[in-house]
C-alpha positions in Angstrom: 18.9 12.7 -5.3 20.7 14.1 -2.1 23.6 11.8 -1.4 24.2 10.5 2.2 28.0 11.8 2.5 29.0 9.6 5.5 28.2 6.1 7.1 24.7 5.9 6.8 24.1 4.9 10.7 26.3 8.2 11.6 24.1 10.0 9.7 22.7 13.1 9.5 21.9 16.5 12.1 17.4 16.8 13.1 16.1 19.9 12.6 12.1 20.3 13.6 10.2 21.5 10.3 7.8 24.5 10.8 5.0 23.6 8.6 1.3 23.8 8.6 -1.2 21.7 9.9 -1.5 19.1 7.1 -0.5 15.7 7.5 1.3 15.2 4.0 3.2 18.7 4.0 5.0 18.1 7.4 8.5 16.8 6.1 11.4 16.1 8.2 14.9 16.3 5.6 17.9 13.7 5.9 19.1 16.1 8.6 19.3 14.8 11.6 20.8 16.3 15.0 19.7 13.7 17.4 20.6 16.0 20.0 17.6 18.0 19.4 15.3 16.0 20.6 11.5 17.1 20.4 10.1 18.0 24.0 6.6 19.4 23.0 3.4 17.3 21.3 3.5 19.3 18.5 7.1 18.7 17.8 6.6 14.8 18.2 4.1 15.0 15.6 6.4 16.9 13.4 8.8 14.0 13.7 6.5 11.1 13.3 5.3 13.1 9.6 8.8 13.3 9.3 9.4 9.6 9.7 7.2 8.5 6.6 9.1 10.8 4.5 11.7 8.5 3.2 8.9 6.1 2.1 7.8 9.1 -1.0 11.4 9.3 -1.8 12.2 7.6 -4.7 14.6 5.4 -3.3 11.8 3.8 -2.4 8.0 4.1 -3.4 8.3 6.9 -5.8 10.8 4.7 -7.7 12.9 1.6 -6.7 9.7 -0.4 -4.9 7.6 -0.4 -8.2 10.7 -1.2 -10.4 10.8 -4.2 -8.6 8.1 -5.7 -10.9 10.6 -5.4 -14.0 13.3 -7.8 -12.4 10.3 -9.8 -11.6 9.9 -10.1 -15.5 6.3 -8.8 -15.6 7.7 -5.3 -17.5 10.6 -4.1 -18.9 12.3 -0.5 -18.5 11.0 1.2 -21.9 12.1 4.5 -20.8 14.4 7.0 -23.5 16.8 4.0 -24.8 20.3 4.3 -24.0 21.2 4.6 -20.2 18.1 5.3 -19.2 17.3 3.0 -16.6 20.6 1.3 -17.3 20.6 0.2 -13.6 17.3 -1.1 -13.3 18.1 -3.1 -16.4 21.1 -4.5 -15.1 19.2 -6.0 -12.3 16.5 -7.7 -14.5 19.5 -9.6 -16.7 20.8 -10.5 -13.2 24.1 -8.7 -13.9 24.2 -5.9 -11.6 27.1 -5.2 -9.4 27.7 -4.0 -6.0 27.8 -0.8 -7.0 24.5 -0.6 -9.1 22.5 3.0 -7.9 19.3 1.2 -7.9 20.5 -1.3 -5.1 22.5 2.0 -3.2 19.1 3.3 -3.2 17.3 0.4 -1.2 20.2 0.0 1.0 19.8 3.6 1.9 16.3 4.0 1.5 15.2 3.0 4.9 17.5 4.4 7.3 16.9 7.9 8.0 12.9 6.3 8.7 14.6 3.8 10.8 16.6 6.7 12.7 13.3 9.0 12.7 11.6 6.0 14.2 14.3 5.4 16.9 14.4 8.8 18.3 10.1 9.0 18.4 10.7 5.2 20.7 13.1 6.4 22.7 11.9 10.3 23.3 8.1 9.6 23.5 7.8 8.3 27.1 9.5 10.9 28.7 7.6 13.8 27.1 4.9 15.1 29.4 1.9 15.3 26.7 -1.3 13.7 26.6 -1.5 9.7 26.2 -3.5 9.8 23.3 -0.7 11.6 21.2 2.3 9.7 23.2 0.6 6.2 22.1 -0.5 6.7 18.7 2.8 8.4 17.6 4.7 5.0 19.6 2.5 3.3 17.5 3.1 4.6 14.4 6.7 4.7 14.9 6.9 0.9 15.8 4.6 0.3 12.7 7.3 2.6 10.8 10.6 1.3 11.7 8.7 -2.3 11.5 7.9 -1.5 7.7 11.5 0.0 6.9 13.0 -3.4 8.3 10.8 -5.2 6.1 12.0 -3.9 3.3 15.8 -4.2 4.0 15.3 -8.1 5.6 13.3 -9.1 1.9 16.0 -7.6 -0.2 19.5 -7.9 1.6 18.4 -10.6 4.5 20.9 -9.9 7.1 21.3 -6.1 7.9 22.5 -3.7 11.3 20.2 -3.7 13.5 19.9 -0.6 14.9 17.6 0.7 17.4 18.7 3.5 19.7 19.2 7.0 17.6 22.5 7.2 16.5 25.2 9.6 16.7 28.5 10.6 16.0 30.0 9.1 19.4 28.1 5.9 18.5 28.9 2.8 16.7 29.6 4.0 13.1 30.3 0.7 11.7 27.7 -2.0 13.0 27.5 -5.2 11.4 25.1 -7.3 9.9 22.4 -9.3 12.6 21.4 -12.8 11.7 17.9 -12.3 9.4 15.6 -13.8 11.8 16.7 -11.6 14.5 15.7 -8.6 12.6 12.2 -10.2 12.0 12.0 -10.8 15.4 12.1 -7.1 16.1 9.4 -6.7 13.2 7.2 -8.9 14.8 7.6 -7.5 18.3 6.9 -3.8 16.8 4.0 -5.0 14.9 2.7 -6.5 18.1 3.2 -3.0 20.2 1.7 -1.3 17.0 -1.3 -3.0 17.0 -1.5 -2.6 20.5 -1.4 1.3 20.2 -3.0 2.6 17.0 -6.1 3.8 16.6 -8.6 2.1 14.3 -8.5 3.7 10.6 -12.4 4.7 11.4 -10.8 6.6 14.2 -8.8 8.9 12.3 -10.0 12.6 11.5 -9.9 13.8 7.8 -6.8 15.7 8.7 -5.0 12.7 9.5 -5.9 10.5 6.9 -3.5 8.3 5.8 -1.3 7.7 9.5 -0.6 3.5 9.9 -3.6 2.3 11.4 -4.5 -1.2 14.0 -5.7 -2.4 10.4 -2.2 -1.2 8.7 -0.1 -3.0 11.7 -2.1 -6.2 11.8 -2.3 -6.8 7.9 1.7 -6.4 8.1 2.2 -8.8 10.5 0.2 -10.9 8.8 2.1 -10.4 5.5 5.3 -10.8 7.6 3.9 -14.7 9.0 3.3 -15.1 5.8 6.6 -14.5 4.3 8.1 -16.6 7.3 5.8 -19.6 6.0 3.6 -19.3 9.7 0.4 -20.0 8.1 -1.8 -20.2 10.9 -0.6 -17.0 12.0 -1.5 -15.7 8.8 -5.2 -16.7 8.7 -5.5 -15.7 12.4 -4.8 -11.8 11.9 -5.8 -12.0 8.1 -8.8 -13.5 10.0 -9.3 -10.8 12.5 -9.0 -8.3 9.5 -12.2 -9.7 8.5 -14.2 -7.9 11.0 -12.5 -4.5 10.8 -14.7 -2.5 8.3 -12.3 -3.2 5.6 -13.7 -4.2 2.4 -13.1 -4.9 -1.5 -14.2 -1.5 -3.3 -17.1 -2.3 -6.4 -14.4 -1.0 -9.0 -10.8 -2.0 -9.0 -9.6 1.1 -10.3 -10.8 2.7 -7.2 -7.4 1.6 -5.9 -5.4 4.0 -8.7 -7.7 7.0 -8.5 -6.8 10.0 -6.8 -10.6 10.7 -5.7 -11.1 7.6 -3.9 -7.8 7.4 -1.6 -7.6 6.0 1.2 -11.0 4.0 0.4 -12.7 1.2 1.8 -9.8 -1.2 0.5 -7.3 0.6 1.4 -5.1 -0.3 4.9 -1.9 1.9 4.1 -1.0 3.8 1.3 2.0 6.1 0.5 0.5 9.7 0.4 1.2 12.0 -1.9 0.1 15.4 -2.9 -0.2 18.3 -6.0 1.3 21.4 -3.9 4.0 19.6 -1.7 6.1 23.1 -3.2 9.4 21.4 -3.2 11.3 20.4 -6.1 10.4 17.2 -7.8 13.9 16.0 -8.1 14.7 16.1 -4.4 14.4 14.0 -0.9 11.6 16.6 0.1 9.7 16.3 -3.2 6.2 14.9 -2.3 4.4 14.6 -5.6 4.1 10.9 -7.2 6.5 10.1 -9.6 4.5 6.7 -10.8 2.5 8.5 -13.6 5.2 10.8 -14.7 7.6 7.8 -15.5 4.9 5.0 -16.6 2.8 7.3 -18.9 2.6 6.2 -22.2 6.0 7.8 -24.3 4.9 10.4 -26.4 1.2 10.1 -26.2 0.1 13.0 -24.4 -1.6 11.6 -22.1 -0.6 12.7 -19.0 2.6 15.0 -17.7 5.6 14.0 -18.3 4.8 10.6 -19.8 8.1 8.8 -20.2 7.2 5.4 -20.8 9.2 3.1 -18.0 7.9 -0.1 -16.6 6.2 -1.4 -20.0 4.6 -4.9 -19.7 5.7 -7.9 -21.0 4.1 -9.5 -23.6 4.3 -12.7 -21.4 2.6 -10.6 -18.3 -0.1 -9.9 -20.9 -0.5 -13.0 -22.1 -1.4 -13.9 -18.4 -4.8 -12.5 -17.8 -7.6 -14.8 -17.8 -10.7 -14.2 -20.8 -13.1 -11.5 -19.5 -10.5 -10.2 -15.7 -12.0 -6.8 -16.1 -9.0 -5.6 -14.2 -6.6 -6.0 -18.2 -8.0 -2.9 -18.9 -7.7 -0.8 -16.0 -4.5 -1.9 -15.4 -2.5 -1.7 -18.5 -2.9 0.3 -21.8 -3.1 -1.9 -25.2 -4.3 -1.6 -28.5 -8.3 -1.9 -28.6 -8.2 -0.9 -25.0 -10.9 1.9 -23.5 -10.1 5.5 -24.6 -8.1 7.4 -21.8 -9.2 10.8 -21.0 -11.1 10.9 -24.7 -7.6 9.8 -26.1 -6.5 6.3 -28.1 -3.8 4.0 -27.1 -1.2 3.2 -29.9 1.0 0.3 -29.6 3.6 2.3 -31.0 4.4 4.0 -27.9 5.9 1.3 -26.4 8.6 -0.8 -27.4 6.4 -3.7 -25.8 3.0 -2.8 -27.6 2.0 -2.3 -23.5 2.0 1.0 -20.9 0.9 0.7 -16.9 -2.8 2.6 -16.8 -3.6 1.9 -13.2 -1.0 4.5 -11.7 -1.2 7.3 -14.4 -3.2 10.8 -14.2 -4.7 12.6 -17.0 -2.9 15.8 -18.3 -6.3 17.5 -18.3 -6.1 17.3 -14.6 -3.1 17.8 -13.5 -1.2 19.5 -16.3 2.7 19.2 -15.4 4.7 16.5 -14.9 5.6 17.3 -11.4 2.4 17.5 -9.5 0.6 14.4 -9.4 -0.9 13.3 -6.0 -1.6 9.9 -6.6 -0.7 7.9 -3.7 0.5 4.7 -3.7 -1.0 1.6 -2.3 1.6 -0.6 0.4 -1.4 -3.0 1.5 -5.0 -3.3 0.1 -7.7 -5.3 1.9 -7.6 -7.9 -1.4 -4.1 -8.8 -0.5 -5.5 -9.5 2.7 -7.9 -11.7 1.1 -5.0 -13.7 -0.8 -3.0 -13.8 1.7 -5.7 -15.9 4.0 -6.6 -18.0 1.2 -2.7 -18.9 0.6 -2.5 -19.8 4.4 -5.5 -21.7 4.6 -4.2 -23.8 1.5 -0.9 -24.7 2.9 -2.4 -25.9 6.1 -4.8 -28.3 4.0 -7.8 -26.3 4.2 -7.9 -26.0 0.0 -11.6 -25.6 0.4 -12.0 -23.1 2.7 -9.3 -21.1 0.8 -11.9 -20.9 -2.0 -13.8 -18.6 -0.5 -11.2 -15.1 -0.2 -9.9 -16.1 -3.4 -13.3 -16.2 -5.0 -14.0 -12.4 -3.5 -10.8 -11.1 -5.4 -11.9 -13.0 -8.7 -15.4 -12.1 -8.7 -14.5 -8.2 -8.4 -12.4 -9.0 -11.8 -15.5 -10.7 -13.5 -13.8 -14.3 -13.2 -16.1 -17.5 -12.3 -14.9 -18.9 -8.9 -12.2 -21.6 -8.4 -13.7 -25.2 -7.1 -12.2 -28.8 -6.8 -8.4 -27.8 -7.2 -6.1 -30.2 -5.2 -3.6 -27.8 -3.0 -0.8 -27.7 -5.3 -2.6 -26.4 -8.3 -4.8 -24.0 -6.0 -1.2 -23.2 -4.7 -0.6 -22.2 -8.5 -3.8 -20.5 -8.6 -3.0 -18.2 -5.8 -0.4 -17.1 -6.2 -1.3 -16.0 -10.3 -4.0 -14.3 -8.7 -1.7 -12.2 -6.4 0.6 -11.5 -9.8 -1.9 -10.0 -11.3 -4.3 -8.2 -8.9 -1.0 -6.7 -7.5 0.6 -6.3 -10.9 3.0 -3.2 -10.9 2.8 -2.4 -6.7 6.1 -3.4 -6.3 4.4 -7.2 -4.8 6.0 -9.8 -7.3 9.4 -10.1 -6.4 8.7 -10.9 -2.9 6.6 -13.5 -3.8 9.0 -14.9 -6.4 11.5 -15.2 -3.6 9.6 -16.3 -0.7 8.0 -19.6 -2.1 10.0 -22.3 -1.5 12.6 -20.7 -0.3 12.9 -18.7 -3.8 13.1 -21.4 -5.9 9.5 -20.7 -7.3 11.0 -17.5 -8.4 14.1 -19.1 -10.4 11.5 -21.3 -12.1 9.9 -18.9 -13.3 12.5 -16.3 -14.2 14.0 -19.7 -15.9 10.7 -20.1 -17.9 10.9 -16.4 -19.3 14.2 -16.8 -20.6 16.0 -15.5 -17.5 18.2 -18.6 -17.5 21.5 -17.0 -15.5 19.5 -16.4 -12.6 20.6 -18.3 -9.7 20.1 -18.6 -5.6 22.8 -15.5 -5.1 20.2 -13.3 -6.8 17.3 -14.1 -4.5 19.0 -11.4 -2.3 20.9 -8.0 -3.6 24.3 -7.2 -3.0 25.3 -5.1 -0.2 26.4 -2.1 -1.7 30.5 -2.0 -2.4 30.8 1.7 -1.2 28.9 1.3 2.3 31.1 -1.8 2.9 34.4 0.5 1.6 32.3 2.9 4.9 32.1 0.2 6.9 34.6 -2.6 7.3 32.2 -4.8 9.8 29.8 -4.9 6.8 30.2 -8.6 4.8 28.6 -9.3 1.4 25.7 -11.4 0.9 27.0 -14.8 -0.9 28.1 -15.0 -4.8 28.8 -11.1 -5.3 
């Protein structure tokens, strides 16, 4: 992966992308001249596509979001043995150091999306173009730059806070902002995004897959949530209700690349077969999911390299008769895949991911899989209202969303529970109907102010886990780039 060669808030010279008319093959690289600015619609458009770029990249959803899940402790590496995912590793024994790749790479995983973001805010209302196109790409840079804060406030907590585009007579060495100051900004772009989006009904085929009034509003109410503002939470989780949105018959509908962008579906990250770049780099824009979780030396799909094997304790998890074991994992006994049988023997678990891997009948080679990746599905919504409602006493109203997300799984519906084991409940449900999309750790951290997560990385036999490791370290060699930079507590 391209490195960024100098402070990552200097970073980087815009050049506008000539590319077709398709949504996903409009990429904007991590070259930036911010003195370019775009003056036409058409260019605007070229740099809001450009702005959801950095979310295929594997420093973020084609890789380091989804590995999440094994320093959750619901999978390990797997991979080739050896140093193969030695980072990723690291940070599941809770020994990684400040300068563990894997943690460079979420640092620096949002910004040039921030920086996209901040040029489309400040440019857009000057340009002399229709309203339409002005408010929906304001919109979906707000939603953007919201999303890419997100990420860097749930892993590192305090961060820069940067929102004019930068430049190399600008401050090249801001320091960190108090956490709830950058949520504040989340929320308030959340609130313009909803405010300026289209509905996801509203969308052509062409522009499948843009953030959506459905997208913004189930992210703000996933960002209440995380702050513990329960009512919040059932109000837009509440409002969600009446949107169209709805749970698809079959789970697997969520992990199938003929029904993206479904029913369920409020943002996903999009990818596609003939992006014609190579898979190794910043512009690549096939999935990497079923290339790396495919079953080791099965055949099964291209590439297959066997990372992010579940744990026998994830396993162990699943309820008699949730339909979703099967469609989510591989195991011995479980349905054929594409006419072929699982061996335990290709994992050093006994257990492969299923729900994010492609047959090789279909897609042949190992670098053109299109399967996007789901950021937000309407059951989450669904468990995220029945979390909220529990916590403000409501236990049997909760009952209710959470019963719509069991019965889809083939599970008899939850009754009488007192609000800490529905609490329990809950949030099990969310482990395993989100199992692998990069959801765990957040919850592990966020419940009780983390120390949910510590009892139960305690419980798995992650005993040196501690409080310093409910955020990561700031990396050593931005702060070597930036003196104003401090380090997060313990590192």
């Amino acid at each position: 992966m391209k490195n960024i060669k100098i402070a990552i808030f200097a970073l980087l010279t815009f050049t506008l992308v000539n590319c077709n008319d398709d949504f996903l093959d409009k990429v904007q690289p991590d070259t930036i001249n911010t003195g370019n600015y775009p003056k036409t619609a058409e260019e605007l458009v070229t740099v809001v596509n450009g702005a959801y770029q950095p979310l295929q990249r594997a420093k973020l959803y084609n890789m380091r979001m989804w590995t999440s899940d094994i320093f959750a402790g619901n999978s390990i590496v797997g991979a080739g043995g050896g140093d193969d995912g030695i980072e990723t590793t690291q940070l599941a024994n809770f020994v990684a150091s400040t300068d563990n790749p894997g943690v460079l790479d979420l640092w620096r995983g949002p910004w040039p999306g921030i920086l996209s973001s901040n040029i489309i805010i400040k440019i857009a209302p000057t340009l002399n173009i229709s309203d339409d196109i002005k408010n929906r790409s304001l919109g979906e840079a707000y939603f953007l730059r919201a999303h890419y804060y997100f990420i860097l406030a749930r892993f590192f907590g305090d961060v820069p806070l940067i929102t004019e585009p930068q430049n190399a007579e600008g401050d090249l060495y801001p320091a960190r902002f108090p956490k709830s100051e950058v949520y504040n900004l989340i929320i308030s772009d959340l609130e313009k995004a909803i405010a300026m989006l289209p509905s996801k009904s509203e969308y052509s085929n062409a522009d499948k897959g843009r953030a959506s009034k459905g997208a913004a509003m189930g992210a703000l109410a996933k960002v209440y949530l995380t702050l513990g503002n329960w009512q919040k939470t059932v109000d837009y989780t509440t409002q969600l209700e009446t949107m169209g949105y709805a749970l698809n018959s079959d789970y697997s509908d969520n992990f199938n690349v003929n029904t993206e962008n479904s029913i369920e579906s409020l943002f996903e990250v999009q990818y596609a077969s003939n992006g014609g770049y190579d898979f190794w780099g910043d512009q690549n824009q096939a999935s990497w999911a079923s290339t790396f979780m495919g079953p080791r030396g099965s055949n099964f799909v291209g590439g297959g390299w066997g990372w992010n094997q579940p744990t026998q304790e994830f396993v162990n998890s699943y309820e008699a008769g949730d339909t979703r074991k099967a469609k989510s994992i591989f195991y011995t006994g479980c349905p054929q895949y594409d006419g072929k049988n699982y061996s335990a023997t290709y994992s050093l678990t006994g257990y492969n991911v299923r729900k994010f891997v492609v047959p090789l009948s279909a897609f042949p080679s190992y670098d053109n899989s299109p399967l996007n990746f789901p950021v937000m599905r309407y059951s989450e919504v669904l468990l995220m209202k029945a979390e909220a409602l529990n916590e403000l006493g409501q236990t049997t109203q909760a009952e209710t969303p959470l019963n719509l997300v069991r019965a889809r799984a083939g599970l008899s519906p939850v009754s009488g529970l007192n609000q800490i084991a529905f609490r329990e409940k809950v949030l099990h449900e969310r482990r395993i109907e989100l199992a692998f999309e990069g959801q765990r750790w957040f919850d592990l951290i966020r419940v009780n102010n983390g120390q949910y997560g510590l009892n139960f990385l305690h419980t798995i036999g992650k005993t040196n886990a501690t409080t310093k490791h409910l955020l990561l370290p700031v990396p050593q060699i931005e702060r070597d780039r930036n003196p104003n930079l401090t380090q997060n507590p313990g590192y």
